[in-house]
N, C-alpha and C positions, 0 to 999 in steps of 0.2 A: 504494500500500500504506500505511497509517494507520501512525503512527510510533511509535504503542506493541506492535504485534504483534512477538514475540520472532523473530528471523527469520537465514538465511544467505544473504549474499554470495554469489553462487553466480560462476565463474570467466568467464560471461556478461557480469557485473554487475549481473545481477538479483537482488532478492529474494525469497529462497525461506523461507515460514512455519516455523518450527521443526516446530509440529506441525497435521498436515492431517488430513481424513479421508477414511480410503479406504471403495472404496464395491465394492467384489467383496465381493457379498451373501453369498456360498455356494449361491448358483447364478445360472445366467446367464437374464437377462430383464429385462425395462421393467418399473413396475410402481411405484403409488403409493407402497407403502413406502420406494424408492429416493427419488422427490419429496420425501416428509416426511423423512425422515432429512436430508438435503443444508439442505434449508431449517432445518431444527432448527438443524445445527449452524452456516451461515450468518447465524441471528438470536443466535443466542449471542457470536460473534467468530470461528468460525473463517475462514481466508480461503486456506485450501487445500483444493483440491478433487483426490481423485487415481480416474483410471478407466481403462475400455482398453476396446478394440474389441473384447476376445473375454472381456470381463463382461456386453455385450449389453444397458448400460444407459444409453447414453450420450444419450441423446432423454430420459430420465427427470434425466440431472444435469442437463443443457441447460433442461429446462422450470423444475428450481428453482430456475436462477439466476437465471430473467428472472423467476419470479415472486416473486422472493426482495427486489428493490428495490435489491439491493445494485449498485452501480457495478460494472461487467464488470471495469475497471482496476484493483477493488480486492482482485480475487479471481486467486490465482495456480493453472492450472486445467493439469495434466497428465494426457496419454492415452496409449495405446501403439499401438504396430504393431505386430499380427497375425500369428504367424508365414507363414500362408499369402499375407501381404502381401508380402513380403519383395521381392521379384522387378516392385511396384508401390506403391513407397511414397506418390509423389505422387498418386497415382487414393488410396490409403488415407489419406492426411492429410485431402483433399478431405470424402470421406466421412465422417470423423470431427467434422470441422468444421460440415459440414451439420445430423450428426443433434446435437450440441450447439449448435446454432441459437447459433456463435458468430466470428468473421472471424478467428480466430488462437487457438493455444493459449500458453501460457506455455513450454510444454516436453515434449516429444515422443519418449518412449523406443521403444527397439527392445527389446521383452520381455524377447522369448527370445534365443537367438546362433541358433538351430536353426531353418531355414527349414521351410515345411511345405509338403505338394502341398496341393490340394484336400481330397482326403479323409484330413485327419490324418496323413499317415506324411510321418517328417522326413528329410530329405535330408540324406547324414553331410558331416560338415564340409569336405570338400575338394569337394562338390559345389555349382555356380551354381545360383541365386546362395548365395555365401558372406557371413555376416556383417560382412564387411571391402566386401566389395561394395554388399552394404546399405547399412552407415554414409557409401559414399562418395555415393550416395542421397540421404541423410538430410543431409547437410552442403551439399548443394543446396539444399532445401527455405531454409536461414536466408535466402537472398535474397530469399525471395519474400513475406517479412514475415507467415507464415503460424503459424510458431512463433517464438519467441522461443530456444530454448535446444532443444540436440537432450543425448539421454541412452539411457542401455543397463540392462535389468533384468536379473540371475538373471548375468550376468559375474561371472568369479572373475579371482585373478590371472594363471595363465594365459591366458586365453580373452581379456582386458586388455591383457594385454603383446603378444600378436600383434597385438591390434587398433591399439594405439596405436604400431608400429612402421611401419604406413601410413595414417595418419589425418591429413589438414590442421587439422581442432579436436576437439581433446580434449574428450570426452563431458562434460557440466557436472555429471552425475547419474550415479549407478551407485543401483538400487533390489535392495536382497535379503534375503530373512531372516534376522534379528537380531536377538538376544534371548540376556538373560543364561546360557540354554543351548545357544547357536548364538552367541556374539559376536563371531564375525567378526573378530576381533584382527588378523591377520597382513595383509586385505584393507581394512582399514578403516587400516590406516598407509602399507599399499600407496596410496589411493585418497589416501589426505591428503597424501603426499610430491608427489603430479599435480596437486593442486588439483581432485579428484573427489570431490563431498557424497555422502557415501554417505546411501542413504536405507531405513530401516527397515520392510521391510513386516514380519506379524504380528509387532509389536512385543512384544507381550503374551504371545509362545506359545502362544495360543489357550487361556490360563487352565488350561494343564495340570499347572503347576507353583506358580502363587501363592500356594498354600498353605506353599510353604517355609517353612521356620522361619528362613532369615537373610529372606528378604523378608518374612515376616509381621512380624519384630522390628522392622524400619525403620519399615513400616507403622505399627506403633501409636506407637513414637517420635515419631511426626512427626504422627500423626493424622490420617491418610489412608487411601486404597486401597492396594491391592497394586499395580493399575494404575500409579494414581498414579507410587509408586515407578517401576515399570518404564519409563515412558516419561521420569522425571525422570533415570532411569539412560541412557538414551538421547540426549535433549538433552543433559546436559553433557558424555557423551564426544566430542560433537561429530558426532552425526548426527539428521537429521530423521525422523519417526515419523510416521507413519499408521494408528494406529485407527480401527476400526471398530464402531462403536453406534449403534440405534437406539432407546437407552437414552437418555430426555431426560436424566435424574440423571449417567449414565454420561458421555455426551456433556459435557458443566458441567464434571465431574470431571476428565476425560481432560484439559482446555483447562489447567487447572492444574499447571502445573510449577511443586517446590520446589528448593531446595537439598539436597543431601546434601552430608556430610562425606565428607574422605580415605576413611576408614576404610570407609563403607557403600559408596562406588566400589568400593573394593578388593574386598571381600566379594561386591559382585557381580558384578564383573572375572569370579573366579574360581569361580564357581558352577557353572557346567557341569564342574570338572576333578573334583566328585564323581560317584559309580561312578552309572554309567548316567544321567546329565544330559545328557552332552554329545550332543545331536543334534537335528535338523530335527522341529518340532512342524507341516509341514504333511504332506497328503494327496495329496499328488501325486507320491509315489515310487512305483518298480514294480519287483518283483524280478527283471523280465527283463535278459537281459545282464550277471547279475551285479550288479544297480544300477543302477537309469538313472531318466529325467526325460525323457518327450515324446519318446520315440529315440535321445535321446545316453546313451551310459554315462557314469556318473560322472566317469571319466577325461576323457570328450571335454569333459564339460565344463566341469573342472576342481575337482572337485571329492574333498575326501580324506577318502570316504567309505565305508561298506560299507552292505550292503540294506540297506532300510529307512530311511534317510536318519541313521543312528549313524555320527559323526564318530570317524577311527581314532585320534588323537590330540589330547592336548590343548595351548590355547592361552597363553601367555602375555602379556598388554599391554605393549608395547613402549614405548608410551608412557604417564604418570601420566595416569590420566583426568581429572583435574581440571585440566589442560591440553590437551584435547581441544579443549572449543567453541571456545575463542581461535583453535588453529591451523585451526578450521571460518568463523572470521569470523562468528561470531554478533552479531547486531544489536539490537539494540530496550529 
C-alpha cells in the first residue's frame, strides 16, 4: 500500500484505505461500465476496491485491475458472501476468487447475518446454518491464505454481541449505512470499544439530503461539494467510506478529504435529530412483518426501526468526533 494513501489499521494489521469505491451499480450484472468506473478511479489513486457476489460484477472489477497496471499488492480488494452461501463458504470464496481472476482477497465479509435457500426466502435466525455458524466458516478460510481479514455487513449491536460471545477472531470490518441521517452513533462506539472499523456504505444518502442548509453552508465554507463534506464527515469520525461514481469529476472529488472544525462535526453529528431526517436513504426495506430486510424483521435484526426504514429514536455521539479517527488508527 503506497505510504501516502490516508488509511486504517485495521485489528488484522492490515491496511485499510480510508476511502474506497464501491461498485453495487444499482443493478446486478458484468458490464463495461463496471471496467471503466474501477479503472477510472484506480488511475486516479484510489486503492480500495469494495464488491460482492450478489452485485454480479465481480469478473468486471477483476478485468480492471489487471488491466489497470496497478500492483495487485497495492490494491486493498473486499467481497462478500452471499447469503445463499452461507451453509458453503469455502466452494463461495473459491468462486469469488476465480471470477476476480485474483489468489486472495484482502477481506471477506459475510453480508447479511440472514442465510438464504436457493430461491431467496431466508431462514429465521435460530435456523442452520446460523450466522454464528457461518463466521465459525469464515474464521477457517484465514489459514488458507485466501483472504487476509474476515468481516460482517448490515450487523447491528445486537446481532454483534451474540456473534462475538462465540467467535475465536473478532470480525476486522462491520460494513452498514451511515450517513449524517443514519449515523450510527451508539454502533459505531459499540464497534470502536472491539476494535471493529466500521465501514460506510451509501455514505452520501444517495444525494437525498445534500441540499441541506447546514451541509450546503460547510460546502461553500470550504469550497467544495456536498459530497465532499459528507464523506470528510465520515473519515474523521473515524470510519471508512465507499462511494460510488462513475463521474470522472465526481470520482477526483470524492478522493479529496478536508478538515472540518468542532463545530461543522457537531452540526452534522446531529443532523438526523431534525423532524423526519432520521432514517435509512436505501431501497431495500419492505413493509412486511411490520418492517423487515431480506426476511428478518427489524427486531431480528437489530434494528430500532419502524416501516420504511424511519429510525424510532434519536442518537447522541458518545464520543467528540474529532476524536474518532485517532481511536480508528488512521494512517497516512
Amino acid at each position: 500500500m503506497p505510504l501516502d494513501i490516508l488509511s486504517y489499521v485495521l485489528n488484522s494489521g492490515q491496511h485499510m484505505p480510508a476511502v474506497g469505491i464501491g461498485c453495487w451499480m444499482g443493478r446486478i450484472g458484468e458490464g463495461e461500465h463496471v471496467v471503466q468506473m474501477v479503472k477510472n478511479a484506480l488511475e486516479l489513486g484510489y486503492r480500495h476496491i469494495d464488491t460482492a457476489a450478489n452485485y454480479g460484477d465481480e469478473e468486471s472489477v477483476g478485468q480492471a485491475i489487471k488491466e489497470s497496471g496497478v500492483l495487485r499488492s497495492e490494491i486493498f480488494v473486499t467481497t462478500k458472501l452471499a447469503g445463499e452461501d452461507h451453509g458453503r463458504v469455502a466452494i463461495a470464496l473459491d468462486r469469488s476468487l476465480r471470477k476476480l481472476g485474483v489468489e486472495y482477497v484482502d477481506l471477506y465479509l459475510m453480508h447479511w447475518p440472514q442465510a438464504l435457500l436457493d430461491n431467496g426466502e431466508a431462514l429465521q435466525p435460530d435456523a442452520s446454518p446460523t450466522y454464528v455458524e457461518t463466521w465459525k466458516e469464515m474464521e477457517n478460510l484465514l489459514a488458507s491464505g485466501k483472504t487476509r481479514s474476515i468481516g460482517v455487513s448490515n450487523f447491528s449491536v445486537k446481532t454483534l454481541t451474540h456473534l462475538l460471545r462465540h467467535t475465536r477472531i473478532v470480525p476486522a470490518v462491520n460494513q452498514v449505512e451511515a450517513h449524517p441521517c443514519l449515523p450510527q452513533h451508539t454502533l459505531l462506539s459499540f464497534c470502536k470499544t472491539r476494535g471493529i472499523l466500521l465501514t460506510a456504505y451509501t455514505p452520501l444518502g444517495k444525494h437525498k439530503y445534500s441540499s441541506d442548509k447546514v451541509i450546503a453552508s460547510i460546502s461553500k465554507d470550504h469550497n467544495v461539494t456536498a459530497a465532499q463534506v459528507l464523506l470528510s464527515w465520515g473519515v474523521q469520525r473515524g470510519t471508512s467510506v465507499i462511494p460510488k461514481t462513475e463521474n470522472l469529476q465526481r470520482l477526483k472529488e470524492n478522493l479529496s478529504i478536508i478538515a472540518l472544525t468542532s463545530e461543522e462535526m457537531r452540526s452534522l453529528d446531529i443532523l438526523h435529530q431534525n423532524p423526519g431526517m432520521h432514517r435509512s436513504a436505501c431501497g431495500f426495506h419492505s413493509p412486511l412483518l411490520g418492517g423487515s430486510c431480506f426476511g428478518w424483521t427489524y427486531d431480528q435484526l437489530g434494528w430500532d426501526m419502524t416501516t420504511g426504514g424511519i429510525a424510532r429514536n434519536t442518537e447522541v455521539p458518545e464520543t467528540d468526533s474529532q476524536d474518532m479517527a485517532q481511536e480508528g488508527k488512521l494512517a497516512g
